[in-house]
C-alpha positions in Angstrom: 109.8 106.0 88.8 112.2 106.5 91.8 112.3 105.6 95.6 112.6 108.6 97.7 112.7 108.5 101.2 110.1 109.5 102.9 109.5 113.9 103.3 107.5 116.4 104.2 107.8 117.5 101.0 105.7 115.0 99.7 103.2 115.5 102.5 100.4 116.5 100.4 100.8 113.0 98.2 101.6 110.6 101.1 97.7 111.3 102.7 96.3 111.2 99.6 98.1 107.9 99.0 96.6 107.0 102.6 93.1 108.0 101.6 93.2 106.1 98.7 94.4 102.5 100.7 91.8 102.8 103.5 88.8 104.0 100.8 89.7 100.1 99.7 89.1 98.8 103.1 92.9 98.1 103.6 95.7 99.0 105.8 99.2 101.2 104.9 101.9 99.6 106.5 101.5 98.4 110.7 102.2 102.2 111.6 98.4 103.3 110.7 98.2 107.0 112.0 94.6 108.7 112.0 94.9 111.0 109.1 94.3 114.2 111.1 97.5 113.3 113.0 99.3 112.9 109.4 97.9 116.4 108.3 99.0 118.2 111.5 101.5 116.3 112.9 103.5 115.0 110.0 107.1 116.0 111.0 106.7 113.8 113.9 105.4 111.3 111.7 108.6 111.6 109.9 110.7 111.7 113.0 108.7 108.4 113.7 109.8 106.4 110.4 113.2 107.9 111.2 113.0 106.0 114.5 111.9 102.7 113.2 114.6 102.4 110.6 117.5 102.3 113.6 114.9 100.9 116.3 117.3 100.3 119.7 118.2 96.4 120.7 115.0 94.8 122.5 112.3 97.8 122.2 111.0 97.0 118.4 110.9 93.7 116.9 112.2 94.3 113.1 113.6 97.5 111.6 113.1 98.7 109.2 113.6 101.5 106.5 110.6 103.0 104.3 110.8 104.2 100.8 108.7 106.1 98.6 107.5 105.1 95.0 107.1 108.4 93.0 105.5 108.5 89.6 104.7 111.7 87.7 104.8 113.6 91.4 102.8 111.8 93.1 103.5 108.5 95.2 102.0 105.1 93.8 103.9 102.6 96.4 105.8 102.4 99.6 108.2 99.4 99.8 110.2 98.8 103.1 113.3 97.2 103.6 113.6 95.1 107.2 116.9 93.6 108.8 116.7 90.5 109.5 116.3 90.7 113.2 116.2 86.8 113.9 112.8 87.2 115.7 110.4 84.3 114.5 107.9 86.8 113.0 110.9 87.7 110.2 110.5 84.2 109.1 107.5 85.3 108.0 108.0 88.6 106.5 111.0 89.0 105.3 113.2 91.8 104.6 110.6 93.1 102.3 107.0 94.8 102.3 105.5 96.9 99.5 101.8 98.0 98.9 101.1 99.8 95.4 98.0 102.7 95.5 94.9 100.4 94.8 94.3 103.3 91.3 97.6 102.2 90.4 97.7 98.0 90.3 98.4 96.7 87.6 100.8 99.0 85.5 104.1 96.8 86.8 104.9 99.6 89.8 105.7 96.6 92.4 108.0 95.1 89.9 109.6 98.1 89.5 110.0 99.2 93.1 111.2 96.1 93.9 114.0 96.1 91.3 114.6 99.2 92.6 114.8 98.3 96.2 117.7 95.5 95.2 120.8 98.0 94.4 119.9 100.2 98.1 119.5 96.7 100.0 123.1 95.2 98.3 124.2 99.0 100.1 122.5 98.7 102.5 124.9 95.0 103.6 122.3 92.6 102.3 123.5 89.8 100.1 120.2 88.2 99.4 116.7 88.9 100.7 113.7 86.7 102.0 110.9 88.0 100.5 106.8 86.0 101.3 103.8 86.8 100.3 100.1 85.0 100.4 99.7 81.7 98.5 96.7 83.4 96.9 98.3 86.2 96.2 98.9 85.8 92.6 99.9 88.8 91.8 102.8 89.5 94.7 104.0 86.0 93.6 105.1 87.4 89.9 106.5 90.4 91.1 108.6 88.4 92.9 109.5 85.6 90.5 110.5 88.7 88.0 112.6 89.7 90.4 114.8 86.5 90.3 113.0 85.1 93.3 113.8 81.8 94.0 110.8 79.5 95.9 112.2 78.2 99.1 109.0 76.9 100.6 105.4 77.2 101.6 104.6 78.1 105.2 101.5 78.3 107.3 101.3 81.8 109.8 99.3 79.7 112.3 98.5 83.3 114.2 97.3 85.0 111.0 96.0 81.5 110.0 97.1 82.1 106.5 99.9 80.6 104.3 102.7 81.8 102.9 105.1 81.4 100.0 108.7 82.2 101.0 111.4 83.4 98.3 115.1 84.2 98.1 116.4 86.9 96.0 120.1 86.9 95.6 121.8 90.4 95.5 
């Protein structure tokens, strides 16, 4: 596997990659573009994650840059790394978001992206990252813990009314 930033040349695989998360009833990422716009309009959609990775003081709450899992050619994940802006809603976030292709759960691609994040986030000026997920989320939880996370605490999102566990993952 390798991260890749994000490309028109894998236009073709990032749809399908869409298709395949909203056919499960879920949502890629909080930039959810109708798919025609993707298909037609993708360079702008490009431009647009471009943007959000160097987002200018007080317009954008939390930048952030997006990667690409790629897998025998086609893209299984997409795993972003944030800077820590100091707005509350980091504090529960993170520096870290990741969603694995609902075909492909299960075959230890979040681990993997996620070890593969570290190197480009200790690059990138980061010494450690806060990493959450859902207390139900059992799953997210072990990708994390086999990523040396370390549990700081459990927190309730009173807006999302869900809570979550927060980790640290030293760089």
């Amino acid at each position: 596997m390798k991260l890749v930033k994000p490309s028109v040349e894998y236009k073709k695989e990032y749809i399908d990659f869409v298709k395949q998360i909203r056919r499960n009833n879920e949502i890629e990422s909080s930039y959810t573009f109708k798919l025609s716009f993707l298909k037609f309009n993708f360079q702008k959609f490009l431009d647009y994650l471009d943007y959000i990775s160097e987002y200018p003081k007080g317009e954008i709450i939390i930048p952030m840059k997006n990667y690409w899992a790629i897998e025998d050619g086609k893209i299984v994940g997409r795993i972003t790394l944030r800077k820590d802006s100091g707005e509350e809603l980091f504090h529960y976030i993170g520096n870290v978001g990741y969603i694995i292709a609902p075909d492909e759960r299960g075959k230890g691609y979040a681990t993997e992206m996620l070890g593969l994040l570290k190197p480009i986030a200790k690059e990138n000026g980061h010494r450690k990252l806060l990493i959450t997920c859902n207390r139900n989320n059992i799953n997210s939880k072990r990708v994390i813990e086999k990523n040396g996370g370390v549990f700081l605490d459990e927190i309730k999102w009173e807006e999302k009314n869900i809570k979550n566990l927060r980790y640290e993952i030293y760089l």
